[in-house]
C-alpha positions in Angstrom: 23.4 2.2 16.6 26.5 -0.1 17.3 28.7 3.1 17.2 26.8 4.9 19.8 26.6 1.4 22.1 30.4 1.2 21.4 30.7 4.8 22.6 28.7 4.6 25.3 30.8 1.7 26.8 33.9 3.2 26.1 32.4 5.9 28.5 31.7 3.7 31.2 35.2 2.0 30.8 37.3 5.1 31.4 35.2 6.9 34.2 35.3 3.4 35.7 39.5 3.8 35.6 39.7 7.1 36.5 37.2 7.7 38.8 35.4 10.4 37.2 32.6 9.7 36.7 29.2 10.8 39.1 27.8 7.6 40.4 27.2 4.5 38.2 23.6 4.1 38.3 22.9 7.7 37.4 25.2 7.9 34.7 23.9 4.4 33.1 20.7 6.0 33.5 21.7 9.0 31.7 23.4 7.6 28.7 20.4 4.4 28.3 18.5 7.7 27.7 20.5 9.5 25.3 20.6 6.4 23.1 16.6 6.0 23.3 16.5 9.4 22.0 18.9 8.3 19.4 17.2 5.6 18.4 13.9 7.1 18.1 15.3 9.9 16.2 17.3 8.0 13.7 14.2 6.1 13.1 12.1 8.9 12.3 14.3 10.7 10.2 15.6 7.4 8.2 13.6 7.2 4.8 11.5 4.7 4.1 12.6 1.9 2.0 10.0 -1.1 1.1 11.9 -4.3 0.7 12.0 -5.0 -3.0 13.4 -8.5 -2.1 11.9 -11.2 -3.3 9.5 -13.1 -0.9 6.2 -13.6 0.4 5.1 -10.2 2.3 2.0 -9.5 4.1 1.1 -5.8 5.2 3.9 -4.9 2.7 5.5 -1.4 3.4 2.0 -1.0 5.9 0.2 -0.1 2.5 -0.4 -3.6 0.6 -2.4 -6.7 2.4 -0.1 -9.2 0.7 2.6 -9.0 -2.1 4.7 -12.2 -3.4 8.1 -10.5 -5.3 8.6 -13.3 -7.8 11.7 -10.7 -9.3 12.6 -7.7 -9.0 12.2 -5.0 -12.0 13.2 -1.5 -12.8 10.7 0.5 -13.3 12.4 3.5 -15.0 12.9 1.0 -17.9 9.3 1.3 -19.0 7.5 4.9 -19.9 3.9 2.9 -20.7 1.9 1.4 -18.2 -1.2 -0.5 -19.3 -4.2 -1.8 -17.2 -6.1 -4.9 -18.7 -9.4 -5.6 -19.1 -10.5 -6.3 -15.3 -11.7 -9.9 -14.8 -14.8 -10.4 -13.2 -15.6 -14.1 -12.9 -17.1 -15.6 -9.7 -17.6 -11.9 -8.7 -20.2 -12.1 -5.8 -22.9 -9.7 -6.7 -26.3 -8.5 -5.0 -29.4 -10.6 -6.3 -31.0 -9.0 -9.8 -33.9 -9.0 -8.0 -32.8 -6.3 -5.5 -33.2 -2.8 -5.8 -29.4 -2.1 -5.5 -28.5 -4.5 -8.4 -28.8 -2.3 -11.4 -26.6 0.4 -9.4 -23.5 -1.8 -8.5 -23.6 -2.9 -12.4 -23.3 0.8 -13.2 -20.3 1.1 -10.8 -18.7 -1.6 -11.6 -17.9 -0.3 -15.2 -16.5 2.9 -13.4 -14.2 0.9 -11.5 -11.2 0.2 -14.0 -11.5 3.9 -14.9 -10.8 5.0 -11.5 -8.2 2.8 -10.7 -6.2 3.9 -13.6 -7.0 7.3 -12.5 -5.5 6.4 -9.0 -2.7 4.8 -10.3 -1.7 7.0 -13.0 -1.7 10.1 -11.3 0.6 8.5 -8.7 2.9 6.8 -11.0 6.5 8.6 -10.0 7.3 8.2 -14.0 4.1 9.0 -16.2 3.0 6.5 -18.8 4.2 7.6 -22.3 1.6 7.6 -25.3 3.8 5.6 -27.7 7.1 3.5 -27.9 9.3 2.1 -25.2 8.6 -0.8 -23.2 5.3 -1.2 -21.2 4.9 -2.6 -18.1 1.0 -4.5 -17.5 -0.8 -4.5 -14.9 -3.7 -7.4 -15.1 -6.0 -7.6 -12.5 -9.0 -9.5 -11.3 -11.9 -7.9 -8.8 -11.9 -10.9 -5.9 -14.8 -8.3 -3.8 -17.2 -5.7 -4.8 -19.4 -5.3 -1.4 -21.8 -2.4 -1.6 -22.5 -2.0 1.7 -25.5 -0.6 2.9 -26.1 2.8 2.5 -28.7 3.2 4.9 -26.0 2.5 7.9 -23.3 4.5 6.6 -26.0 7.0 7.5 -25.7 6.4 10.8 -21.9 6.1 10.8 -19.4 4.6 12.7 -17.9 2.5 9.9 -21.5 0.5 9.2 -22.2 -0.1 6.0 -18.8 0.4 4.1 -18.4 -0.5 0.4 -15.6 -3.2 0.1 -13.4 -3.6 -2.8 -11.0 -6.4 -3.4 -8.4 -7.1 -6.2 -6.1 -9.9 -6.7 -3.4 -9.2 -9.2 0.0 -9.5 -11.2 2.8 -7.1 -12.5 4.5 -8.4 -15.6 6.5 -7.1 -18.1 4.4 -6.7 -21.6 6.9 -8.3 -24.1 8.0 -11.3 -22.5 4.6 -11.8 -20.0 7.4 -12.4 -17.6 5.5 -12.0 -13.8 7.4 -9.7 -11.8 5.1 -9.4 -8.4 1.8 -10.7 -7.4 -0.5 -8.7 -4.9 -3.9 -8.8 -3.3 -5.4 -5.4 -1.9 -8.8 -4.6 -0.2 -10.2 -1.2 0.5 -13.4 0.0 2.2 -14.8 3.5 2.5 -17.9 4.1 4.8 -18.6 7.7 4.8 -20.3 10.0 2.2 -22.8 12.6 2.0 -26.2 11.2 3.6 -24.6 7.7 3.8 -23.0 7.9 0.1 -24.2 6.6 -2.4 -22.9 3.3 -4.4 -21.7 4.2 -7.3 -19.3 7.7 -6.0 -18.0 4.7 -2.9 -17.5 2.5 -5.4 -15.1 4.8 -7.4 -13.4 6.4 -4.9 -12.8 3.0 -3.1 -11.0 1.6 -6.9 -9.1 5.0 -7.0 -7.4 4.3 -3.6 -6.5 0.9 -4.6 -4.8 2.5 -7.3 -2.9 4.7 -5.8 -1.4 1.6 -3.7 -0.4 -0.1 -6.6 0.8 2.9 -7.6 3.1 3.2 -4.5 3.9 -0.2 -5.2 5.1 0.2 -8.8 7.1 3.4 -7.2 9.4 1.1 -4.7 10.8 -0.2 -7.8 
C-alpha cells in the first residue's frame, strides 16, 4: 500500500503546481476512496498465511485457541503421522451413579478414533504405512462435557457437548517438541437433541481437522 500512498501524493503534488486539478477536497475525497477499495481488495484476495514464527499465539490463524511454536518444522519431511495413546488423567467425568455415565465411557473410546479420522483425512500429505520419518502427535483430553441432551432439544446452543485437548507436536526420533496447542470444541445440535456418543465423535473429529490445518501451515 505504500506505492499506492506514494502515488496518490504524487497526484496531489502536481495538480497542486499546475492547477489541474478539480477542487482539493473532492479530489482527496476521491482518491481516500480508491485506496479503501484497494485496501480492502488486496486483503481479500491476499492468501492466507499463519505465522509459523515461533511465539506464544492465542486464536492462532482464527482456528486454534492457543499454540506456543517452540520451532519450526517441515512437514514434507515426514510421510507418517502417529497419534498416541490419548491421556486421560484428572479427566472430569459424570458421577457412575448417573444414568449418562456408562454412555460417555462408551464415547470416550471413540474419540481417539475420530480424531485421527479428522486429522488424517485433512492432512495436505497422507501418512505413509511404512518407512520415512514420523511425525507424533501426543495428546491429553483436558474436557469431555456431555452436555445435556435434553436442552439441545430445545436448541439455541443449550446443552452442547464440550471437548478439550491440550497437546504437543514432536518429531518421533529425537522426541524433539516442535509446537504445543490447546483446542476446545462444542457441538449443540443433533437429531432430537443428539445423542452423546454421535456429539461426542463429531466434536473429536473437528478438533482434528484443526490440528490438521495446523500440521498443514508447516
Amino acid at each position: 500500500m505504500a506505492v499506492r500512498t506514494l502515488h496518490f501524493q504524487t497526484c496531489f503534488s502536481r495538480c497542486a503546481e499546475d492547477n489541474l486539478c478539480v477542487p482539493s477536497k473532492h479530489l482527496r475525497l476521491l482518491c481516500c476512496t480508491i485506496a479503501a477499495l484497494a485496501a480492502h481488495h488486496a486483503a481479500i484476495a491476499a492468501p492466507d498465511h499463519p505465522s509459523t514464527a515461533p511465539g506464544a499465539y492465542r486464536d492462532w490463524n482464527d482456528e486454534i485457541d492457543q499454540v506456543t511454536i517452540v520451532e519450526p518444522f517441515q512437514a514434507a519431511n515426514y510421510n507418517q503421522v502417529a497419534v498416541e495413546t490419548f491421556d486421560t488423567t484428572g479427566l472430569n467425568l459424570p458421577n457412575p451413579n448417573d444414568d449418562i455415565y456408562n454412555e460417555v465411557q462408551s464415547a470416550l473410546r471413540s474419540i481417539k478414533p475420530a480424531f485421527m479420522d479428522g486429522l488424517q483425512n485433512n492432512l495436505r500429505r497422507k501418512p505413509g504405512m511404512v518407512g520415512g520419518n514420523t511425525l507424533v502427535v501426543r495428546a491429553r483430553l483436558i474436557k469431555v462435557d456431555p452436555g445435556s441432551q435434553a436442552a439441545r432439544y430445545f436448541g439455541f446452543g443449550a446443552g452442547a457437548v464440550k471437548i478439550a485437548i491440550a497437546g504437543e507436536i514432536l518429531d518421533g526420533a529425537s522426541q524433539r517438541v516442535f509446537l504445543v496447542f490447546q483446542q476446545e470444541r462444542r457441538t449443540g445440535f443433533g437429531v432430537l437433541g443428539g445423542g452423546y456418543r454421535p456429539l461426542l465423535t463429531k466434536t473429536a473429529r473437528q478438533i482434528g481437522e484443526d490440528i490438521a490445518l495446523l500440521i498443514n501451515a508447516f
